[in-house]
RONURO-281826 format. One record per residue (C-alpha): residue in three letters; x, y, z. Coordinates in steps of 0.02 Angstrom, whole numbers. Layout:
N
    r       x       y       z
  ALA       X       Y       Z
...
***
This chain:
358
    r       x       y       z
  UNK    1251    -364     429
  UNK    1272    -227     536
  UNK    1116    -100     527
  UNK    1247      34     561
  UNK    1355      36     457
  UNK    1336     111     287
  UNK    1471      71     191
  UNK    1378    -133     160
  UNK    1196     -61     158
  UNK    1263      53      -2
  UNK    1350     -86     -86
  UNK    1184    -214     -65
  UNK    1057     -71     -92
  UNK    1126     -55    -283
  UNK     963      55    -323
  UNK     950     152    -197
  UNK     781      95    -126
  UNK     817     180      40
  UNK     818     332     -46
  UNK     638     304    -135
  UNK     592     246      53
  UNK     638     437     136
  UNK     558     524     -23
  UNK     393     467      31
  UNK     337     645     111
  UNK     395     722     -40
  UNK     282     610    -149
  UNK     136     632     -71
  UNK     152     836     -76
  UNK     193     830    -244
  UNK      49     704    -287
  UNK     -82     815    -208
  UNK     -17     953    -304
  UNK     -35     866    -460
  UNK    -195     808    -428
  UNK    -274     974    -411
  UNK    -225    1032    -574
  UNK    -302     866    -649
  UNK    -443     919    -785
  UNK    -578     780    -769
  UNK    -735     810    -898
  UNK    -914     859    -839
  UNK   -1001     713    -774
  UNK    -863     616    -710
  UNK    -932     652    -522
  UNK   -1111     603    -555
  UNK   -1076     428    -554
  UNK   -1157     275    -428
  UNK    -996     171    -402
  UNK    -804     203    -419
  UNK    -711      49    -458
  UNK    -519      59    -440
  UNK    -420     -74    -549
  UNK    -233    -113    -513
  UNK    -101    -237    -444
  UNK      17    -260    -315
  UNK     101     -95    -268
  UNK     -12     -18    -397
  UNK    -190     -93    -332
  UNK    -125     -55    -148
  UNK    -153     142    -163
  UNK    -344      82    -211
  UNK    -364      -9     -51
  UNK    -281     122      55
  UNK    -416     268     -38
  UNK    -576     142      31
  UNK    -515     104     206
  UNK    -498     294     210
  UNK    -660     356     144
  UNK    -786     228     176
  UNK    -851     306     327
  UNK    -866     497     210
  UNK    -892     455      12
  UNK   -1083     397     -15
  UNK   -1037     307    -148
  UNK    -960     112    -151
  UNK    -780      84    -209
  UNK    -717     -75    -271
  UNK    -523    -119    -289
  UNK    -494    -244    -436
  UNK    -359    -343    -424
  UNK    -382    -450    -581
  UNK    -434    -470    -773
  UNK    -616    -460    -755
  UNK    -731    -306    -694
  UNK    -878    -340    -621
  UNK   -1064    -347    -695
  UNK   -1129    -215    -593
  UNK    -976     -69    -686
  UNK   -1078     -64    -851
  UNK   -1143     112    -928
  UNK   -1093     295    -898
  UNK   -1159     302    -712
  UNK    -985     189    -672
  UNK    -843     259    -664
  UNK    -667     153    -673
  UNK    -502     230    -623
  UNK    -359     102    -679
  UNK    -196      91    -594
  UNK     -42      27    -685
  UNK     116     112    -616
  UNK     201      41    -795
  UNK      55      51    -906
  UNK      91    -122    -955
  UNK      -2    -215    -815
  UNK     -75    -360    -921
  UNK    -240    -367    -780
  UNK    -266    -197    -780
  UNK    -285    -164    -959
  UNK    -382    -295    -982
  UNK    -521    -196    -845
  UNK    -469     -49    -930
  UNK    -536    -120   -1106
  UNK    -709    -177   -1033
  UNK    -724     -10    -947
  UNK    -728      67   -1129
  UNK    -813     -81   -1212
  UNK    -976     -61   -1072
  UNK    -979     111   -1107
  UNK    -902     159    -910
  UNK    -813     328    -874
  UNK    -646     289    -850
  UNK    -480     372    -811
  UNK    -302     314    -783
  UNK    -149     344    -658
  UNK      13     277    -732
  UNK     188     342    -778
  UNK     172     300    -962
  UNK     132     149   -1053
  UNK      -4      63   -1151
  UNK    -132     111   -1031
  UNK     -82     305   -1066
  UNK    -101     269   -1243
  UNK    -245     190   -1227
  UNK    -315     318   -1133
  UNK    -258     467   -1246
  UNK    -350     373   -1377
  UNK    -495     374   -1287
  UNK    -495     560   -1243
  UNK    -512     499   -1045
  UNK    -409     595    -925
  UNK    -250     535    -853
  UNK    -155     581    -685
  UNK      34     550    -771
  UNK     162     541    -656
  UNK     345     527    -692
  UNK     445     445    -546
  UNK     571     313    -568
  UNK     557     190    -454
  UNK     468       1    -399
  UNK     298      24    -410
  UNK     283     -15    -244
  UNK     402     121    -182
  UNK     307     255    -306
  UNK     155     235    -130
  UNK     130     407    -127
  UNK      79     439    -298
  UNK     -48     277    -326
  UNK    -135     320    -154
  UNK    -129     516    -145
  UNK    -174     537    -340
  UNK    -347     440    -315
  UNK    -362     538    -155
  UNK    -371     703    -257
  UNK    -463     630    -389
  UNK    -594     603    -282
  UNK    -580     760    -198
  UNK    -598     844    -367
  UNK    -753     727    -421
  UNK    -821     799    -260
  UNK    -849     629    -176
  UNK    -733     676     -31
  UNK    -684     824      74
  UNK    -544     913      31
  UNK    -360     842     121
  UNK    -249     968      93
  UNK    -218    1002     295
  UNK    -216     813     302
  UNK     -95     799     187
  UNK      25     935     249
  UNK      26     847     418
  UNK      50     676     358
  UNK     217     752     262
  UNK     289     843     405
  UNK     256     686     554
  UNK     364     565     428
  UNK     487     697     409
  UNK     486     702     589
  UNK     490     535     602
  UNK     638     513     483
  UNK     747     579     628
  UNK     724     425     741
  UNK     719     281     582
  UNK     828     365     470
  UNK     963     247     418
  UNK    1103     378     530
  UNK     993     347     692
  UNK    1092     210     797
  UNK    1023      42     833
  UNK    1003      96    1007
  UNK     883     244     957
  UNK     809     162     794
  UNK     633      78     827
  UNK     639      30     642
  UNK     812     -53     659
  UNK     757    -133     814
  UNK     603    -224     748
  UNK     677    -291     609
  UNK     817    -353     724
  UNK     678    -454     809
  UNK     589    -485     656
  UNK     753    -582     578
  UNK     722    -756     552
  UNK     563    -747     605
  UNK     374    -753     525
  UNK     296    -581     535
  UNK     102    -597     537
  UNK      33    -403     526
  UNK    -132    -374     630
  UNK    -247    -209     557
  UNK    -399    -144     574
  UNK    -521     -26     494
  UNK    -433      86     397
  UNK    -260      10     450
  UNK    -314    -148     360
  UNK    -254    -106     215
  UNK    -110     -27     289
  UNK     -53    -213     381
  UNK     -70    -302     171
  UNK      65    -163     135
  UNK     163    -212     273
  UNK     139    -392     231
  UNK     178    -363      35
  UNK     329    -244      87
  UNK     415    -393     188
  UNK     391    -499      14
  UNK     461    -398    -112
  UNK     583    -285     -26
  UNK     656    -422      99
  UNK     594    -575       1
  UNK     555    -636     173
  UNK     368    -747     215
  UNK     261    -625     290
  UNK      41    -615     311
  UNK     -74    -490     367
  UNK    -256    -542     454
  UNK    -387    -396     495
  UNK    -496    -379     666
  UNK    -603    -390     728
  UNK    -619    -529     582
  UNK    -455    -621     648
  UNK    -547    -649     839
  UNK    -708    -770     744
  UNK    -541    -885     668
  UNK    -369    -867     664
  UNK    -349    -829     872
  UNK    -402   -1016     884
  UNK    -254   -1067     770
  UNK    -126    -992     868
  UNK     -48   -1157     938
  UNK     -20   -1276     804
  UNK     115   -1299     747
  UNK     224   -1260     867
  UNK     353   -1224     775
  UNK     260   -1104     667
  UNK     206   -1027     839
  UNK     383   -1029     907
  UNK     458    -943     766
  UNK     332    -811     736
  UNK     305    -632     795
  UNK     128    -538     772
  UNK     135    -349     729
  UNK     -39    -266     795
  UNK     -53     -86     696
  UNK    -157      29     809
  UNK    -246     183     813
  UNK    -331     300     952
  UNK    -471     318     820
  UNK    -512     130     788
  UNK    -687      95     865
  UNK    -685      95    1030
  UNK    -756    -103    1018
  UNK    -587    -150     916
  UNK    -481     -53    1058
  UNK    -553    -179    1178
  UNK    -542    -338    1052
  UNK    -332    -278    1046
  UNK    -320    -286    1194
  UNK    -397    -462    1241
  UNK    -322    -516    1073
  UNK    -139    -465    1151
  UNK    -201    -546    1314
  UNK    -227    -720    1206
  UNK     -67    -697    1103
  UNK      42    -697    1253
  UNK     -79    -832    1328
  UNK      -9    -939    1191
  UNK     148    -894    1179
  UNK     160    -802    1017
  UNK     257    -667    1059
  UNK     197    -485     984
  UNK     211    -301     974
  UNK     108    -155     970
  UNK     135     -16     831
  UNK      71     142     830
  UNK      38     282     700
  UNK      93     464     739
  UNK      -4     618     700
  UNK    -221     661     728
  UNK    -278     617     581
  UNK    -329     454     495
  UNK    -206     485     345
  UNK     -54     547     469
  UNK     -80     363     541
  UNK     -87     288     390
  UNK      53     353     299
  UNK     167     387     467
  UNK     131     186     479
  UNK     172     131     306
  UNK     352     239     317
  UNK     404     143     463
  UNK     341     -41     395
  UNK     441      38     250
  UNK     596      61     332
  UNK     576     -93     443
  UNK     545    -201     284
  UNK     724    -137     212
  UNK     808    -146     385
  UNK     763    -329     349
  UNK     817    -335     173
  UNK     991    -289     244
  UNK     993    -422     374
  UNK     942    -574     252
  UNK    1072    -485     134
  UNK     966    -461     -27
  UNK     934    -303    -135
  UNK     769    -237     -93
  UNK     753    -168    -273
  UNK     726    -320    -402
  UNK     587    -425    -391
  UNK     664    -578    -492
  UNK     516    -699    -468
  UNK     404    -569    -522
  UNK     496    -546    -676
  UNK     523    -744    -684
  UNK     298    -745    -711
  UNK     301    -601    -828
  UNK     441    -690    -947
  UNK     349    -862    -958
  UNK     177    -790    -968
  UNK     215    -669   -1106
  UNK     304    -832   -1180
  UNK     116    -908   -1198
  UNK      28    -731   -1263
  UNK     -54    -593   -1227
  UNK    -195    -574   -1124
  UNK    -282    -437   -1247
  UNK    -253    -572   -1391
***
C-alpha cells in the first residue's frame, strides 16, 4: 500500500473512517455546545463521588475527564468498565453518569440499573438506545447525541460531553478557551497529517511506516495516561494490529527491567513515549533516563509530543495524530479500519446464552 495514493485508501476505507478521523475538531465544538444547553436537576452538583460507567471507546472519554481534572475537581471520579458498581455509589450523595455510545452496552446498563436500584443520581450520554429509554423513564437527564459513527471515532462527544457536564455541576472550571484552542491546533495540525500531505512531510504517515510489522508499546503519563490506552486501543480496532500502553513513572518500578527478553519481542518492537512540557518536572527527568535505558537495550523508540498550552490542546492534538497514525496503519496491513468483526463475533455468542439484565 502506498500511503499516497488515494485511489486504494478509498476503496479499503469502505466507511469512510478517515473522514470521522478529520471531524474530530468539529466534534468537540459541537459537544461543548451541547453540553451547555444540558438541563441537569437541582442537586445533581452536591454530590461526594462521580462515577463514570462505559466501555471501550465509550468508557475511554471517562478516563480522559479524570486524568484531566484530578489535580482541579475535589471530588473522586471512578471509570467503570464492567457489570458491577461499586459499594461505596449507594444513596443520593453519588452520582453515576453512564456511557453507552449505542445504548445497548450490556455492562453499562447493568451499572446503570444499580445506580437507580441504590437510590444514586444518575444521568446518561448515548446516541439512543435502551439506556435513553431507560433514562427517560426515569426522568434523569440525558446528553443525546446523534453522530453516526464507531464508538470509538464518536471521541469527541464521550470525552467533551462529561467535560461540560461537570462544568455545569460546577465541579470544574469552565473550558470553553480550552476548547476553542484544542479545535483550531488539530485543524492546524490536519495540514501536515492530512491524508494529501506527502510521505515526505507526513509525521503521521511516517510513524506508521516504522510502526508496520512491528509491536507498538505506548508510554504516558499523568494526564497522557489515558491518552497512550487510546493509542493502544486505536492500533486494535482500527488496524487490528497487537499494540499495549504502560504509564510512568509506574513503568520505571517493572516493566524497564523486562526490556530484554525475548529478544525477538525486543527486536521487533518500537516504544512510543507521549510527552508534555507540563508533566511533573520528576517524570521529565524519569523520560529521559527511561529513553537513556531503552536505547541501552536496544528497543528502539520515539518521542511524541502534543501541540498547543493547555492540558486538553495536548490531549486531544495527541489523540488526532495516534488517530491518524492508527489508520495510516490500517492501510498498510490492508484492513478496513471500520468493522470490528471479533467484537461483533462476542456480542453474537453471548447474546446466544442471554441477557445480562435477565
Amino acid at each position: 500500500m502506498n500511503l499516497d495514493d488515494r485511489q486504494p485508501i478509498r476503496c479499503l476505507d469502505s466507511s469512510n473512517m478517515l473522514g470521522r478521523i478529520a471531524e474530530l475538531p468539529r466534534q468537540c465544538t459541537a459537544a461543548w455546545e451541547q453540553s451547555m444547553r444540558l438541563a441537569l436537576p437541582s442537586g445533581y452538583g452536591s454530590v461526594d463521588h462521580v462515577t463514570i460507567a462505559g466501555m471501550g471507546g465509550s468508557a475511554i472519554g471517562g478516563a480522559l475527564l479524570k486524568g484531566l481534572v484530578v489535580d482541579e475537581c475535589l471530588l473522586p471520579i471512578t471509570v467503570v468498565r464492567g457489570y458491577t458498581l461499586p459499594a461505596f455509589v449507594e444513596g443520593p450523595r453519588s452520582l453515576v453518569v453512564a456511557c453507552s455510545y449505542s445504548g445497548n452496552t450490556e455492562e453499562t446498563l447493568s451499572c446503570f440499573e444499580q445506580a437507580r436500584a441504590r437510590g444514586a443520581r444518575a444521568a446518561a450520554v448515548t446516541t439512543g438506545g435502551k439506556l435513553a429509554d431507560l433514562a427517560d423513564e426515569a426522568g434523569v437527564p440525558v446528553a443525546r447525541f446523534d453522530y453516526e459513527s464507531q464508538p470509538r471515532a464518536a471521541i469527541g462527544y464521550s470525552f467533551v460531553l462529561l467535560l461540560g457536564l461537570m462544568h455545569q455541576l460546577g465541579l470544574i472550571h469552565d473550558y470553553s478557551d480550552e476548547v476553542t484552542e484544542s479545535a483550531q491546533v488539530m485543524e492546524a495540525w490536519q495540514e501536515q497529517i492530512g491524508v494529501q500531505v506527502p510521505i515526505p512531510r507526513n509525521p503521521a504517515k511516517q510513524m506508521a511506516s516504522q510502526l508496520a510489522g512491528s509491536l507498538p508499546v505506548i508510554y504516558g503519563a499523568g494526564f497522557l495516561a489515558a491518552v497512550a490506552n487510546r493509542w493502544k486501543t486505536q492500533f486494535n480496532e482500527n488496524a487490528e494490529h497487537w499494540a499495549f500502553f504502560e504509564v510512568l513513572p509506574e513503568l520505571n518500578h517493572n516493566a524497564v527491567v523486562g526490556l530484554g527478553i525475548p529478544a525477538v519481542i525486543r527486536d521487533n518492537s518500537v516504544v512510543l513515549m507521549l510527552r508534555s512540557p507540563l508533566d511533573h518536572q520528576r517524570v521529565q527527568e524519569r523520560w529521559d533516563v527511561t529513553r537513556d535505558l531503552l536505547t541501552r537495550e536496544g528497543v528502539a523508540a520515539e518521542e511524541v509530543h502534543g501541540r498547543g498550552d493547555s492540558a486538553l490542546a495536548q490531549m486531544l492534538s495527541l489523540i488526532h495524530l495516534g488517530d491518524y497514525v492508527s489508520f495510516y496503519t490500517a492501510m498498510l496491513n490492508e484492513v478496513d479500519p471500520t468493522p470490528v468483526d471479533a467484537i461483533a463475533f462476542l456480542k453474537q455468542r453471548l447474546a446466544e446464552l442471554g441477557s445480562a439484565l435477565e
